[in-house]
SETI-791281 format. One record per residue (C-alpha): residue number from 1; x, z, y. Coordinates in pm, 1 decimal, padded with zeros to 6 digits. Each point is the difference from the previous one (the first is absolute). Layout:
N
NUM:X:Z:Y
...
This chain:
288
1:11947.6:08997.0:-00131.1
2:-00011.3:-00266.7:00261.1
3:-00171.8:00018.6:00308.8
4:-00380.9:-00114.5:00040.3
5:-00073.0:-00340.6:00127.2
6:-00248.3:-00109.8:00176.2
7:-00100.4:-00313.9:00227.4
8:-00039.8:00009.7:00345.4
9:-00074.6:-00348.8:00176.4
10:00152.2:-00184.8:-00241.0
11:00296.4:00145.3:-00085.6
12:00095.3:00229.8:-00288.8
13:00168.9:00303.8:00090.4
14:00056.9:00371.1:-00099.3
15:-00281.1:00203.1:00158.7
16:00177.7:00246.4:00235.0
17:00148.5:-00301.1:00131.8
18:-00319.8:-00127.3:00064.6
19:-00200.8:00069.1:00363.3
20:-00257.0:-00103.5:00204.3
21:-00043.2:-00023.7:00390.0
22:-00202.8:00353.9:00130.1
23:-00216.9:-00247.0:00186.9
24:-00117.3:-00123.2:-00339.7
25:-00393.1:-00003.2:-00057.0
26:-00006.3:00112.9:-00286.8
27:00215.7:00361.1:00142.8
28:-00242.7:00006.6:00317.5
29:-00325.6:-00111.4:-00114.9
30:-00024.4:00032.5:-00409.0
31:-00035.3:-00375.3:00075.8
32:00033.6:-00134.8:-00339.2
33:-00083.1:-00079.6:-00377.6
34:00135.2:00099.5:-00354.5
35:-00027.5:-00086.3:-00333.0
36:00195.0:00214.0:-00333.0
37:00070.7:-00207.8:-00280.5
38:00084.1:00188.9:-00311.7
39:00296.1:-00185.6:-00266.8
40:00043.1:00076.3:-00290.4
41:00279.4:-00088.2:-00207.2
42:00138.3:-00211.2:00283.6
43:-00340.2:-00215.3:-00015.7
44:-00312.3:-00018.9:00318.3
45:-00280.3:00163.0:-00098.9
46:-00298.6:-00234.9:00120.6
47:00217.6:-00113.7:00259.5
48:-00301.3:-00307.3:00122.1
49:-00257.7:00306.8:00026.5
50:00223.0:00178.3:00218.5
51:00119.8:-00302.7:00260.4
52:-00407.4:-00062.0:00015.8
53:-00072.6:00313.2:00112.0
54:00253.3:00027.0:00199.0
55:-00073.7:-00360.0:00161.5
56:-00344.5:00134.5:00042.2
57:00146.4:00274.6:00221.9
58:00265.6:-00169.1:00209.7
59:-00340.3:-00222.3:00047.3
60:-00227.0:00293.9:00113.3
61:00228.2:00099.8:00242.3
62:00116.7:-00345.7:00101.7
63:00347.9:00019.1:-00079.0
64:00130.8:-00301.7:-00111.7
65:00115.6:-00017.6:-00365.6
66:00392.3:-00032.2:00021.7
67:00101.8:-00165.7:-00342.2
68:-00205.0:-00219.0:-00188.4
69:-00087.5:00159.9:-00382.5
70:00304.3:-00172.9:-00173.2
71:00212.7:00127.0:00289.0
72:-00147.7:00373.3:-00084.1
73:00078.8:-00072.4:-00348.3
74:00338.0:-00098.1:00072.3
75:00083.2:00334.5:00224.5
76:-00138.8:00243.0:-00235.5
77:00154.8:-00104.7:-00265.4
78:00356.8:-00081.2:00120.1
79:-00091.1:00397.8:00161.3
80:-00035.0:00116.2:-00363.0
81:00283.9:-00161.8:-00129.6
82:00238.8:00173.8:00217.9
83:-00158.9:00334.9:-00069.3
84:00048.9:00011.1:-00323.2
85:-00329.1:-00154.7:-00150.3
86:-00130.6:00262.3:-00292.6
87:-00336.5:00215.9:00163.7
88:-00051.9:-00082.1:00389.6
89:-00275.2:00078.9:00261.2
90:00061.3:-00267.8:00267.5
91:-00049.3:00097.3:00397.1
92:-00085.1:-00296.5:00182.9
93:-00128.7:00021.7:00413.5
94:-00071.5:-00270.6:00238.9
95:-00019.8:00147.8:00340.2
96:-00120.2:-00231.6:00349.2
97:00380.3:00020.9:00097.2
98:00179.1:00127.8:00321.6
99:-00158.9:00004.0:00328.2
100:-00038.9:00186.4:00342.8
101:-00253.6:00276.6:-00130.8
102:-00345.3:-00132.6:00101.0
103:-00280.3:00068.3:-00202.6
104:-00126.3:-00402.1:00044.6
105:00135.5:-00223.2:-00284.4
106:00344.9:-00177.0:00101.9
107:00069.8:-00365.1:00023.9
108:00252.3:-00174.1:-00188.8
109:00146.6:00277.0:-00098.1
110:00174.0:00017.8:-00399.4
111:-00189.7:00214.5:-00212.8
112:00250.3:00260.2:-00138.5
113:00056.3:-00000.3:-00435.8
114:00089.8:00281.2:-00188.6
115:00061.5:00052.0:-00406.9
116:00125.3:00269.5:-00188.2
117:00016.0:00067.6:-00342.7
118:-00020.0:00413.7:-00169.8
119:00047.3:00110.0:-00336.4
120:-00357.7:-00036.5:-00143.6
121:-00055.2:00308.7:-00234.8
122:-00180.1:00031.2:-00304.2
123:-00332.8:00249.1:-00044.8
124:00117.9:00343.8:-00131.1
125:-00102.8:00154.6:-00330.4
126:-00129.1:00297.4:00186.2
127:-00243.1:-00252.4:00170.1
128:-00102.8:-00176.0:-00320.2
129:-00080.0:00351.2:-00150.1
130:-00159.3:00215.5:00296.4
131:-00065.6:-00290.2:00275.7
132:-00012.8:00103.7:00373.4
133:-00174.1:00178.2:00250.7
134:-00242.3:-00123.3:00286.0
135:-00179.3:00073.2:00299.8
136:-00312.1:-00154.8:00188.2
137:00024.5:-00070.2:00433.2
138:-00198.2:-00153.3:00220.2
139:00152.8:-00355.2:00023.1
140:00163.6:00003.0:00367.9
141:00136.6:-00347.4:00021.4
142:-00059.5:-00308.4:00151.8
143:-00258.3:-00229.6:-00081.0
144:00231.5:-00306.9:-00128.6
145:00099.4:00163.5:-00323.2
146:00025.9:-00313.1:-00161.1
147:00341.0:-00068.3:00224.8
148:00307.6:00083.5:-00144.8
149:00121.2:00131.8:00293.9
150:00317.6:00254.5:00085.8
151:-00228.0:00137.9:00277.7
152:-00008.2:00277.3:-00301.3
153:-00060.7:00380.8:00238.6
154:-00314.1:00074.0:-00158.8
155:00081.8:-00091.9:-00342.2
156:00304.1:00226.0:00028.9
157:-00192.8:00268.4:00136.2
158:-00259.6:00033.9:-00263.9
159:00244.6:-00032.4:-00257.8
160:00182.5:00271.2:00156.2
161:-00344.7:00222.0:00023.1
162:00004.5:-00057.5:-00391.2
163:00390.9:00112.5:-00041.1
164:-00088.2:00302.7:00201.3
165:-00263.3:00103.6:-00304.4
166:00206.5:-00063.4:-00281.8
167:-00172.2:-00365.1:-00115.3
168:00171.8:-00333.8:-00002.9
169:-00237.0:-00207.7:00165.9
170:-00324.0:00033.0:00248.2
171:-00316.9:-00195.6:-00100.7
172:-00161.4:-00110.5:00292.2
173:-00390.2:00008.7:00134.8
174:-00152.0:-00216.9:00264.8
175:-00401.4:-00000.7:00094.4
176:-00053.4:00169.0:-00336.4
177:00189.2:-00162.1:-00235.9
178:00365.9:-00047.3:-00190.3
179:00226.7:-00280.6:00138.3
180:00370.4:00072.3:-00132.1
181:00248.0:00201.0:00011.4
182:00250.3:00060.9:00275.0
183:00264.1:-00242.7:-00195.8
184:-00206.7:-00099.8:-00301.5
185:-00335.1:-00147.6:-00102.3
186:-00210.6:00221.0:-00209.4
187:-00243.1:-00032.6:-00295.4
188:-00208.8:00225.2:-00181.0
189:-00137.6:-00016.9:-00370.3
190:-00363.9:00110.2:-00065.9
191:-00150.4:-00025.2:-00368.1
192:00246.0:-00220.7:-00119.0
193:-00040.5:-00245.2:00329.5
194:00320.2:-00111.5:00234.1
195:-00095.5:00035.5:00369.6
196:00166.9:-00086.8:00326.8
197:-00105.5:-00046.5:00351.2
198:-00067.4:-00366.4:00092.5
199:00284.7:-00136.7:00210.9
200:-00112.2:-00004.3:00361.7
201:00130.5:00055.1:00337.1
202:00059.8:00396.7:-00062.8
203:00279.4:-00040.2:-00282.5
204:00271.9:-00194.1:-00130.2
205:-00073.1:-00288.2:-00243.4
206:00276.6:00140.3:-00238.7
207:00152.7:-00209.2:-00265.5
208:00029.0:00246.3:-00252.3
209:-00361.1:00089.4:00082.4
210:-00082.8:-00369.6:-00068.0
211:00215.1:-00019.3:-00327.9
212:-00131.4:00318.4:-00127.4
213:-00332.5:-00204.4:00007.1
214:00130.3:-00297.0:-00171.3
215:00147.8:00205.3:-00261.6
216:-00380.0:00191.6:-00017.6
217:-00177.1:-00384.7:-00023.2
218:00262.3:-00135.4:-00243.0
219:-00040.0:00321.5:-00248.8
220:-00369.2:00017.5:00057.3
221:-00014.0:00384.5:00178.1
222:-00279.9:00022.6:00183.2
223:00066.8:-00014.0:00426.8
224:-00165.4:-00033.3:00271.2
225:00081.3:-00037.9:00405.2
226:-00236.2:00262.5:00128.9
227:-00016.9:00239.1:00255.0
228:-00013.1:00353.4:-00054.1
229:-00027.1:00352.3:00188.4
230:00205.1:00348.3:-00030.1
231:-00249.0:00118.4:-00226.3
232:00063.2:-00253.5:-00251.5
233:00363.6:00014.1:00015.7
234:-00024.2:00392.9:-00094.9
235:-00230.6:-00114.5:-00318.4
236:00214.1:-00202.6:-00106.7
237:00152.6:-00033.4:-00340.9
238:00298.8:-00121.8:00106.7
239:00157.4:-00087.6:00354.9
240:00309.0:-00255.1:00023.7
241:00252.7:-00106.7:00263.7
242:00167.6:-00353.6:00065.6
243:00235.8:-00150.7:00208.4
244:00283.9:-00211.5:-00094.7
245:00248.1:00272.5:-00039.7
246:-00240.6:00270.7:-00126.6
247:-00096.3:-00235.7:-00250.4
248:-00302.9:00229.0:-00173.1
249:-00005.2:00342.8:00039.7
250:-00242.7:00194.6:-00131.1
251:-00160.5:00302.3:00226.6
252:-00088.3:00297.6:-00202.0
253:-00042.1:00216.4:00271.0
254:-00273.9:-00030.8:00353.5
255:-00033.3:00236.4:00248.2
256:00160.4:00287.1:-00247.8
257:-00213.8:-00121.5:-00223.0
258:00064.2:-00173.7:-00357.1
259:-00155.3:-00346.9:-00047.4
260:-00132.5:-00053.3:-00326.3
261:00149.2:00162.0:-00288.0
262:00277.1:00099.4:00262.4
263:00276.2:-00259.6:-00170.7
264:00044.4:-00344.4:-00042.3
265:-00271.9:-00107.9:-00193.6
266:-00099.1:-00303.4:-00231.0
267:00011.7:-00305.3:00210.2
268:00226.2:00124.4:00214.4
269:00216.3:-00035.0:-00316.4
270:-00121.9:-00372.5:-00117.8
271:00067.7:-00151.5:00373.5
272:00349.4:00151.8:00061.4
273:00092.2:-00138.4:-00332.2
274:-00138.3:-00322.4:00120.0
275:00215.6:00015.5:00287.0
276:00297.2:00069.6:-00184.2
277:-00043.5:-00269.2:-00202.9
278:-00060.2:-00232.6:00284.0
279:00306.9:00121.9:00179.2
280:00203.5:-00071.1:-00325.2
281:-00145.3:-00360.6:00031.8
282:00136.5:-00015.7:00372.0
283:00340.3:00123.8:-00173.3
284:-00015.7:-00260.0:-00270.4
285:-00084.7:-00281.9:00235.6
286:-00342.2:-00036.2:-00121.9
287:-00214.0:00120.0:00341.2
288:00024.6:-00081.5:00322.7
């Protein structure tokens, strides 16, 4: 099999050949943004949702964009091509470059830009049939959620906290209420109902999260963007999990306890086939 490439400040190269200076920002400070872009079947899967958002962060931290969008385009697919198209999840990271470490905001310094691509793999059976474990934590992050940003300590910490008790993924709580996970939105289902937290400054506006809501309007489920405490979570009849490379996964178990009917239940079922069928699209050239 032939090495992994990635790009590295424009130029394609195999990735241990690839470095960075140790006085990079992005090493000292966490000084950076990301976005993950899933392909499937060598095709971007809404490609324009993810350069928005991650626009929208390089703006929030006032970076300066480094490519314009058909440059992006350009990169991340020529990046696929030479790994192999077929199933991808693609790594991209603008950092604010090399400097003398300072925490004020160099001038005229190059941003730093960093893609990789990883073997994107598919939702097990074992999933589909028993779904995963979850635990609740207070939310100990930031307050800018809603930036993509590798600054990523506390997310790795409480996703750690849930490793440590057997579950896949912590649910978080702030002043009373669900936000996300540590490395996924969240949504519950209550008497037949979608719910999931409003997008605000406390969690990532996901794109799965926000397709998972087309798909919902288009096939006439019933959703709403509403906010919602621990309490509710636990009373719920079914609790899912999004993110780009998670896709959907159903939680069957909180807190040792089983949600629901303790499997993956009825529209659980209908969306993921929804999604499949969507992602077949993408395949098939008929998505974006």
């Amino acid at each position: 099999m032939s090495a992994e490439i990635v790009y590295l400040n424009g130029e394609f190269l195999p990735a241990e050949k690839a470095s960075v200076s140790v006085l990079e920002r992005g090493f000292i400070f966490g000084d950076g943004v990301y976005e993950v872009i899933p392909v499937y079947g060598g095709r971007l899967f809404r490609l324009d949702e993810h350069l928005k958002r991650l626009t929208d962060s390089l703006s929030s931290v006032q970076i300066k964009n480094p490519l314009s969008i058909s440059q992006w385009r350009d990169v991340i697919i020529e990046l696929v091509a030479r790994n192999g198209g077929g199933d991808l999840s693609i790594y991209l990271q603008v950092t604010r470059g090399v400097a003398t470490r300072d925490h004020a905001f160099p001038v005229n310094v190059p941003s730093t830009l960093f893609l990789m691509a990883n073997p994107l793999k598919a939702m097990s059976d074992e999933v589909h049939k028993k779904g995963v474990a979850a635990v609740t934590a207070e939310d100990i992050r930031w307050k800018y959620c809603h930036i993509k940003s590798i600054s990523l300590l506390g997310h790795v910490m409480l996703r750690q906290q849930a490793l440590d008790q057997n579950a896949s993924e912590a649910i978080l709580i702030r002043d009373g209420h669900i936000t996300e996970g540590a490395a996924s939105n969240v949504f519950i289902v209550k008497n037949g109902e979608l719910i999931t937290p409003p997008k605000s400054d406390f969690l990532l506006p996901g794109i799965t999260r926000d397709l998972v809501l087309e798909i919902a309007a288009t096939h006439h489920i019933p959703f709403k963007e509403a906010n919602f405490t621990p309490q509710v979570l636990s009373g719920a009849d079914e609790v899912w999990l999004t993110s780009s490379t998670k896709e959907i996964l159903p939680v069957t178990l909180l807190n040792g306890f089983p949600v629901g009917c303790g499997k993956p239940d009825i529209l659980w079922q209908r969306m993921i086939a929804l999604y499949q069928e969507y992602k077949q699209n993408i395949r098939k050239n008929l998505s974006h």
